[in-house]
VODO-209465 format. One record per residue: residue in one letter; x, y, z of N, C-alpha, C in turn. Coordinates in nm, 4 decimals. Each point is the difference from the previous one (the first is absolute). Layout:
# residues N
res|nx|ny|nz|cax|cay|caz|cx|cy|cz
A|X|Y|Z|X|Y|Z|X|Y|Z
...
//
This chain:
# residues 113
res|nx|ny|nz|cax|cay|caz|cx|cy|cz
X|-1.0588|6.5416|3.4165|0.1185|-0.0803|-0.0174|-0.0374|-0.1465|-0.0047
X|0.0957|-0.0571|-0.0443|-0.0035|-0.1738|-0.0018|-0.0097|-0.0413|0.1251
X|-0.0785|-0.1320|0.0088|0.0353|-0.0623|0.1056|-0.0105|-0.1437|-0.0355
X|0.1076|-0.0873|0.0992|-0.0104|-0.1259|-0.0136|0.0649|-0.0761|0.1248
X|-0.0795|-0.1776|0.0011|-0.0285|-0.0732|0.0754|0.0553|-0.0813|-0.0297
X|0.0158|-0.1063|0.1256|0.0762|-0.1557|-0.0521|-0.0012|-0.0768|0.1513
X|0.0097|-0.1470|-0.0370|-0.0026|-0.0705|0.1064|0.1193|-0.1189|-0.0669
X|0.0983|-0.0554|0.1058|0.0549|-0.0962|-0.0163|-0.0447|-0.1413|0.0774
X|-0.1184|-0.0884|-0.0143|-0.0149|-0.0802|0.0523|0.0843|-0.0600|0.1216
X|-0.0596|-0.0296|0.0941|0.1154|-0.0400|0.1344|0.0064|-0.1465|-0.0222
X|0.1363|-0.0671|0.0111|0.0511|-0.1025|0.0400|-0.0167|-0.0697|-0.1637
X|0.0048|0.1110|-0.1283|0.0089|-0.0715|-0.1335|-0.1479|-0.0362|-0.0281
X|-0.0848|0.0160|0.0788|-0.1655|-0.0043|-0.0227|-0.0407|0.0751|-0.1548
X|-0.0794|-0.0281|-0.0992|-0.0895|0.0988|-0.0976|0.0297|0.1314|0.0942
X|0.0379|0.1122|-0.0863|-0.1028|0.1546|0.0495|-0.1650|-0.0066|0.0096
X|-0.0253|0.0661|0.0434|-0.1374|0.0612|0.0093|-0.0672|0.0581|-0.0654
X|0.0047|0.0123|-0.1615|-0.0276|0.0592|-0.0761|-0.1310|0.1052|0.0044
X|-0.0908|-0.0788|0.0536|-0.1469|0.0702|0.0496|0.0488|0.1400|0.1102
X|0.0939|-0.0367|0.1017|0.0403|0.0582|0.0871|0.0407|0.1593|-0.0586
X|0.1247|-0.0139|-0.0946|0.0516|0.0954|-0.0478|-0.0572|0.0567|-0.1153
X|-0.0834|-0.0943|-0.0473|-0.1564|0.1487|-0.0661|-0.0620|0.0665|0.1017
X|-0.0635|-0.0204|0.1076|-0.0321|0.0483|0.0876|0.0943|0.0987|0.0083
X|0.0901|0.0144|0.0226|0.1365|0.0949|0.0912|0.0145|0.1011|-0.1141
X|0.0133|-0.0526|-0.1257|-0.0036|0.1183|-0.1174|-0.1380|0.0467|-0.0442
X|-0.1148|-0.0698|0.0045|-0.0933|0.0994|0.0070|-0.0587|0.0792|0.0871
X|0.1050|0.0368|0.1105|-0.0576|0.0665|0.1097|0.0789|0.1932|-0.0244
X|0.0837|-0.0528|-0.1047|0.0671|0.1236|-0.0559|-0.0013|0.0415|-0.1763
X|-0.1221|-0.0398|-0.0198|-0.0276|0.0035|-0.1476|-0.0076|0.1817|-0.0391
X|-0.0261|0.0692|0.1410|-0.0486|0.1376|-0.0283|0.1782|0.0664|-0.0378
X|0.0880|-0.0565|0.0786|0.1143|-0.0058|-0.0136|0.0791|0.0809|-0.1677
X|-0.0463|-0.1552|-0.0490|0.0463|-0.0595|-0.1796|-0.1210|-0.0199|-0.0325
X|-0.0587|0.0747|-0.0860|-0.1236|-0.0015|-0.0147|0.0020|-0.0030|-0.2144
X|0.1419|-0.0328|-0.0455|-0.0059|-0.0109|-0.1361|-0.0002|-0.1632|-0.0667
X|0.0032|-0.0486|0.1282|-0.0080|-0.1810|-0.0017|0.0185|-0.0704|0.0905
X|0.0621|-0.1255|0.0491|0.0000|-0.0979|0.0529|0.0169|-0.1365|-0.0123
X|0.1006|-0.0835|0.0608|0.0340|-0.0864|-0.0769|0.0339|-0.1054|0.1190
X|-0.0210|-0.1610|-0.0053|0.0644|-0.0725|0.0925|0.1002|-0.1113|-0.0527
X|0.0710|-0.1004|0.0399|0.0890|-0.0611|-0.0065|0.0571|-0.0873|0.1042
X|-0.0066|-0.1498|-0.0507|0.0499|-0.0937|0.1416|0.0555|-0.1236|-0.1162
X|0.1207|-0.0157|0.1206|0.0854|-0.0820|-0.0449|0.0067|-0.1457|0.1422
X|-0.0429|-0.0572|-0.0017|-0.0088|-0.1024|0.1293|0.0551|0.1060|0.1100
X|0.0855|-0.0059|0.1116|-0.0520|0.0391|0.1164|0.0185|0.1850|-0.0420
X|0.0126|0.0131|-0.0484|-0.0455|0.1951|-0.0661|-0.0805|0.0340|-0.0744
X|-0.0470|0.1003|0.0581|-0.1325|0.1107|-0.0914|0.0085|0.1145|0.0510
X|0.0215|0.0731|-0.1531|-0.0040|0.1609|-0.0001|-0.1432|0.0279|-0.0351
X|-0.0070|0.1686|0.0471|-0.0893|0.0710|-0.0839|0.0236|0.1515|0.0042
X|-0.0812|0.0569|-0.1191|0.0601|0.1400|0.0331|-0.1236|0.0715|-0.0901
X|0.0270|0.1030|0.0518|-0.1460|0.1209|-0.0407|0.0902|0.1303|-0.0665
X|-0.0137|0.0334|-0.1459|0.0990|0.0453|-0.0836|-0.0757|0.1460|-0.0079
X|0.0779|0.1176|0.0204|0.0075|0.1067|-0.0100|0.0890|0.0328|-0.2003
X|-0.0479|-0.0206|-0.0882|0.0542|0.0645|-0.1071|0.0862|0.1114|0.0023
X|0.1072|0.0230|-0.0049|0.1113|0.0844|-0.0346|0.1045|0.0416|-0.0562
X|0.0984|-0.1484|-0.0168|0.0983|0.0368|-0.0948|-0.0640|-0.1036|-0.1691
X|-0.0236|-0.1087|0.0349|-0.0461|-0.0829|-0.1377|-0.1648|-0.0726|0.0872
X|-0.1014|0.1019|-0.1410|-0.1129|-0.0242|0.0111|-0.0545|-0.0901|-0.0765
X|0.0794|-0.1047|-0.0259|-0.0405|-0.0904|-0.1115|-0.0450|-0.1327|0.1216
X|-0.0630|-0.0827|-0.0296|-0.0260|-0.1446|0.0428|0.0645|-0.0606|0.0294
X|0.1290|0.0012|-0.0817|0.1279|-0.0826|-0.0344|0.0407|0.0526|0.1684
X|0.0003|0.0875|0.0336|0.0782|0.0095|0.1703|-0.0954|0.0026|0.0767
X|-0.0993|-0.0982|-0.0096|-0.0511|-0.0167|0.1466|0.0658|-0.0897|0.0658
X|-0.0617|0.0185|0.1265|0.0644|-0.0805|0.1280|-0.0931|-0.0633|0.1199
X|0.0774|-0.1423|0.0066|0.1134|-0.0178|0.0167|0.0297|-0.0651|-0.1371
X|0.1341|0.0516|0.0258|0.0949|-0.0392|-0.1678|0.0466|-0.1187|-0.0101
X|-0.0164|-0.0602|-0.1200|0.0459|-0.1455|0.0243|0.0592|0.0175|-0.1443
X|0.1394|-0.0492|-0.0339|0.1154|-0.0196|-0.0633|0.0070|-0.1532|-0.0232
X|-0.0643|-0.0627|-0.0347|0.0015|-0.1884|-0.0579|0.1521|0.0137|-0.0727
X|0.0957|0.0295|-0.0615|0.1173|0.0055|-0.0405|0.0905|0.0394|0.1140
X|0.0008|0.0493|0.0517|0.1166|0.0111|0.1130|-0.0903|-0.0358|0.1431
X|-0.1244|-0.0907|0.0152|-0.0545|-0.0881|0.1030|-0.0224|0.0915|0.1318
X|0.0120|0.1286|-0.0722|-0.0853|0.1314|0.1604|-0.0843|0.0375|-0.0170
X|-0.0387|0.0423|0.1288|-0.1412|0.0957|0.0219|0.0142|0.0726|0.0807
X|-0.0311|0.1656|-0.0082|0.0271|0.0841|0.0918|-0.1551|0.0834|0.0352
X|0.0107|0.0748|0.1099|-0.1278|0.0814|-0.0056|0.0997|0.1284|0.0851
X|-0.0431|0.1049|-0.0262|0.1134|0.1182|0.0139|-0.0973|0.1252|-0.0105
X|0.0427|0.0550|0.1116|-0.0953|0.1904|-0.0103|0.0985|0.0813|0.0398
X|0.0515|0.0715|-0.1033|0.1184|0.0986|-0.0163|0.0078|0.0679|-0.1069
X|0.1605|0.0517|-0.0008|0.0007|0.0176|-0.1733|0.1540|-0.0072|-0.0145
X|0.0174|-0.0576|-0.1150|0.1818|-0.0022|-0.0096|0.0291|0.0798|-0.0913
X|0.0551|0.0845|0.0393|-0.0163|0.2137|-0.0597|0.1301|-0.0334|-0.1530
X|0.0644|-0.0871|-0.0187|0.1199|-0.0438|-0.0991|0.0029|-0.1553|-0.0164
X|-0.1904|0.0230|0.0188|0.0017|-0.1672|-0.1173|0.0009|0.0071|-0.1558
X|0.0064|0.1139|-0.0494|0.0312|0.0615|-0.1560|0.1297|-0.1019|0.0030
X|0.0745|0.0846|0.0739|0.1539|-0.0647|-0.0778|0.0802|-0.1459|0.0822
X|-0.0610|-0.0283|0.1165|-0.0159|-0.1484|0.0344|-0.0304|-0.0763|-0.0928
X|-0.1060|0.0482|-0.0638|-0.0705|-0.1152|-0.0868|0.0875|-0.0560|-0.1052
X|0.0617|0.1559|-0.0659|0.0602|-0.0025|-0.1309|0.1544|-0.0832|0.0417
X|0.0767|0.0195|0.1144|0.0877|-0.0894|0.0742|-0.0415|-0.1464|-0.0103
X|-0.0770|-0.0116|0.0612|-0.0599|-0.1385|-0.0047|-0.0417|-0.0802|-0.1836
X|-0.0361|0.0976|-0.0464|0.0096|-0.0536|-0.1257|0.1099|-0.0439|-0.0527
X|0.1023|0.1016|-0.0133|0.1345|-0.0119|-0.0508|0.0627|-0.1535|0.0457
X|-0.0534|-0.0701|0.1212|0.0373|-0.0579|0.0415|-0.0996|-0.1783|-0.0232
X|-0.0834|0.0222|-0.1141|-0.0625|-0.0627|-0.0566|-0.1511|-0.0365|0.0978
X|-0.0337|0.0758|0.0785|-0.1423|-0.0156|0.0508|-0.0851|0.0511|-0.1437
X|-0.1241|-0.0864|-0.0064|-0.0973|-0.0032|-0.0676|-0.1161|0.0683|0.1082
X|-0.0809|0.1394|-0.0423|-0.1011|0.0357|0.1331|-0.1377|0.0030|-0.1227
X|-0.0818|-0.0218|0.0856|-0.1821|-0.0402|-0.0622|-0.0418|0.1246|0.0342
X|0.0292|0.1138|0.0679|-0.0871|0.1252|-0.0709|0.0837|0.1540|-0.0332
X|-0.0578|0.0285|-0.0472|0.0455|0.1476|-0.0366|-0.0040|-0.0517|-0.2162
X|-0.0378|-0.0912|-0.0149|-0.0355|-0.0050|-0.0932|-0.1381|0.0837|-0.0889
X|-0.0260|0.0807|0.0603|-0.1469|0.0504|-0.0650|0.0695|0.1813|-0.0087
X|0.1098|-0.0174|-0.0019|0.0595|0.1619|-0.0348|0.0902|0.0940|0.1226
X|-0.0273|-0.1171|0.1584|-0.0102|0.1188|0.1436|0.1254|-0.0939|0.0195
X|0.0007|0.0843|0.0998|0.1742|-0.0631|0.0739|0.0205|-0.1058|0.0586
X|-0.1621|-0.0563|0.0181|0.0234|-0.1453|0.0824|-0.0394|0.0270|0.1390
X|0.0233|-0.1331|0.0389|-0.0511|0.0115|0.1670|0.1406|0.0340|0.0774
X|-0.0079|0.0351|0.1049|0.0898|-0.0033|0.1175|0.0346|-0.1098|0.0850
X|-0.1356|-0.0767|-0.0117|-0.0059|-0.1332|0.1053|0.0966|-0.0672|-0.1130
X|-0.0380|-0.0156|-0.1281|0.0943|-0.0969|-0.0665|0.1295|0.0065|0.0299
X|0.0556|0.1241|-0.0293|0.1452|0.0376|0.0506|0.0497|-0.1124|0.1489
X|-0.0870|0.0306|0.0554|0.0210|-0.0893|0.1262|0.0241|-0.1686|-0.0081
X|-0.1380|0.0078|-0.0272|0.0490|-0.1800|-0.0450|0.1117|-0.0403|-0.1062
X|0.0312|0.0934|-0.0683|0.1419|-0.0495|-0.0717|0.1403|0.0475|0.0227
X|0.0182|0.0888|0.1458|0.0869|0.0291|0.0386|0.0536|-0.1111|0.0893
//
């Protein structure tokens, strides 16, 4: 399964970025189909990706959305992100994967819900 890490810097300080590689490569055996980090001044994710619903690149994590200004890191599965998604479309969200033929990510669903 996935796993993932994060630190919120105390008192508005930088994260620790070094810190929370450490913390996600201690579960690489975990998510062993990638790995990915991410820091935003006092936050940094990371996460160790188990491939399952979208095996494309396009959904690694942590997810970062530059158009709607998120980033998520998430180990689950959202069992009716099929028709979330297609909801969310209708509703003029633009999503960056499931373009290569597959249904897309799940995490995306998230960040645009």
């Amino acid at each position: 399964m996935c796993g993932f890490s994060g630190q919120i810097g105390p008192h508005q300080q930088t994260a620790d970025v070094a810190a929370v590689a450490a913390m996600t490569d201690t579960m690489r055996r975990r998510g062993p189909d990638g790995s990915g980090l991410w820091q935003h001044g006092e936050i940094a994710l990371g996460h160790c990706r188990l491939k399952i619903i979208d095996l494309s690149e396009a959904a690694s994590q942590p997810m970062v959305d530059p158009h709607v200004g998120l980033a998520v890191a998430f180990n689950g599965c959202i069992y009716n992100h099929r028709e979330l998604r297609r909801e969310l479309e209708a509703k003029g969200r633009r999503f960056f994967t499931g373009h290569d033929g597959g249904d897309g990510s799940d995490t995306e669903v998230i960040l645009h819900a």
